[in-house]
C-alpha positions as CSV (number, residue, x, y, z in Angstrom):
1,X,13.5,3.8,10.3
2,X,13.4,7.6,10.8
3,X,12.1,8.2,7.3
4,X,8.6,9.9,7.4
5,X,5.4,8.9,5.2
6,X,4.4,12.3,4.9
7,X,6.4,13.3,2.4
8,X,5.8,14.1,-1.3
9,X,7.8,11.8,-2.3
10,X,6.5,8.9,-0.7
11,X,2.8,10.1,-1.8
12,X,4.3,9.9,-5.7
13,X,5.3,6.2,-4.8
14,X,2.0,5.1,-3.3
15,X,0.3,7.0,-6.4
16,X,2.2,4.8,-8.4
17,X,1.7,1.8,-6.8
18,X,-2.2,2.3,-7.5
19,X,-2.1,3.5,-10.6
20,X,-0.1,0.5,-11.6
21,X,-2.4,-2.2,-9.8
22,X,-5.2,-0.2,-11.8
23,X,-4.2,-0.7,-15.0
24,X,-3.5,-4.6,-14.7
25,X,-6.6,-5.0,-12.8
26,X,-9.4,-2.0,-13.4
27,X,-11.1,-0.9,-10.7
28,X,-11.1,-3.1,-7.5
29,X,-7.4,-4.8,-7.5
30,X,-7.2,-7.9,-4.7
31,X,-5.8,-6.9,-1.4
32,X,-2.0,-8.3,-1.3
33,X,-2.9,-9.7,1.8
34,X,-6.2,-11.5,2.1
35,X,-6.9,-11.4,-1.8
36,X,-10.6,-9.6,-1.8
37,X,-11.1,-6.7,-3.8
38,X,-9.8,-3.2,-3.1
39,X,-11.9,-0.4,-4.1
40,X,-9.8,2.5,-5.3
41,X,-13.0,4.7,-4.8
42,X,-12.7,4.6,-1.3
43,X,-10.7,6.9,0.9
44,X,-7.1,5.8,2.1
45,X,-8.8,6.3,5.2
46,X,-11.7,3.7,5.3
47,X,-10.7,0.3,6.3
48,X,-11.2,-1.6,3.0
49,X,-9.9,1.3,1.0
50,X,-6.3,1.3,-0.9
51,X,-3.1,0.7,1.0
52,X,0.3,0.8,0.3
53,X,2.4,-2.0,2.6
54,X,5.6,-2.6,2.5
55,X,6.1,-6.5,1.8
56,X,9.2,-6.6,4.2
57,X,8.0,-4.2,6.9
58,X,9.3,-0.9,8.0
59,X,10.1,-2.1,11.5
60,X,12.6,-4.7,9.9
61,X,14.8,-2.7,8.3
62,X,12.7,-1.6,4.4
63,X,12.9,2.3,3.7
64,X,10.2,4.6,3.4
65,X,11.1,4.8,-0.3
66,X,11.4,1.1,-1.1
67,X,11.6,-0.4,-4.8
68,X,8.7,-0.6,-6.6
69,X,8.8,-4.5,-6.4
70,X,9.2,-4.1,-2.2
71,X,5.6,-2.9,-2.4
72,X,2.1,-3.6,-2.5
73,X,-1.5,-2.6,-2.3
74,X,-4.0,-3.6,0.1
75,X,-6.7,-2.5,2.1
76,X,-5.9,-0.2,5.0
77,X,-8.0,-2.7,7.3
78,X,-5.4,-5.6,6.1
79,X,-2.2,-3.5,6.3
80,X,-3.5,-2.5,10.3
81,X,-3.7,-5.5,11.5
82,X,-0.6,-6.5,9.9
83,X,1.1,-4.0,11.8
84,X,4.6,-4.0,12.2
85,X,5.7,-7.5,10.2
């Protein structure tokens, strides 16, 4: 789990991630977790703005750089409280 996700290469994947839940669903994509909207306006930082989680979590054994299909968007409030699995 020593992977980091401050680098530029994870910051391309969660990019993607967005981008891609963005095109199938326009501007406010449902949380993978508890299903309301996320607003991609919002900052990464505020609690209902966009997320990337890992669907089988970091602390279990997932990379950093998972595939594509290994993640998901949520809101950052959701993907807290998840925590570690």
């Amino acid at each position: 789990m020593g992977q980091s996700l401050n680098t530029s290469a994870w910051q391309k994947l969660r990019a993607r991630v967005i981008k891609d839940a963005r095109q199938v669903f326009g501007d406010t994509p449902p949380c993978g977790i508890c299903g309301h909207p996320v607003d991609l306006s919002l900052s990464g930082r505020d609690p209902w703005g966009p997320s990337v989680d890992h669907v089988v979590p970091r602390a279990f054994g997932a990379p950093v750089l998972a595939d594509i299909e290994d993640l998901r968007l949520v809101h950052m409030r959701c993907n807290s409280k998840r925590g570690r699995g």
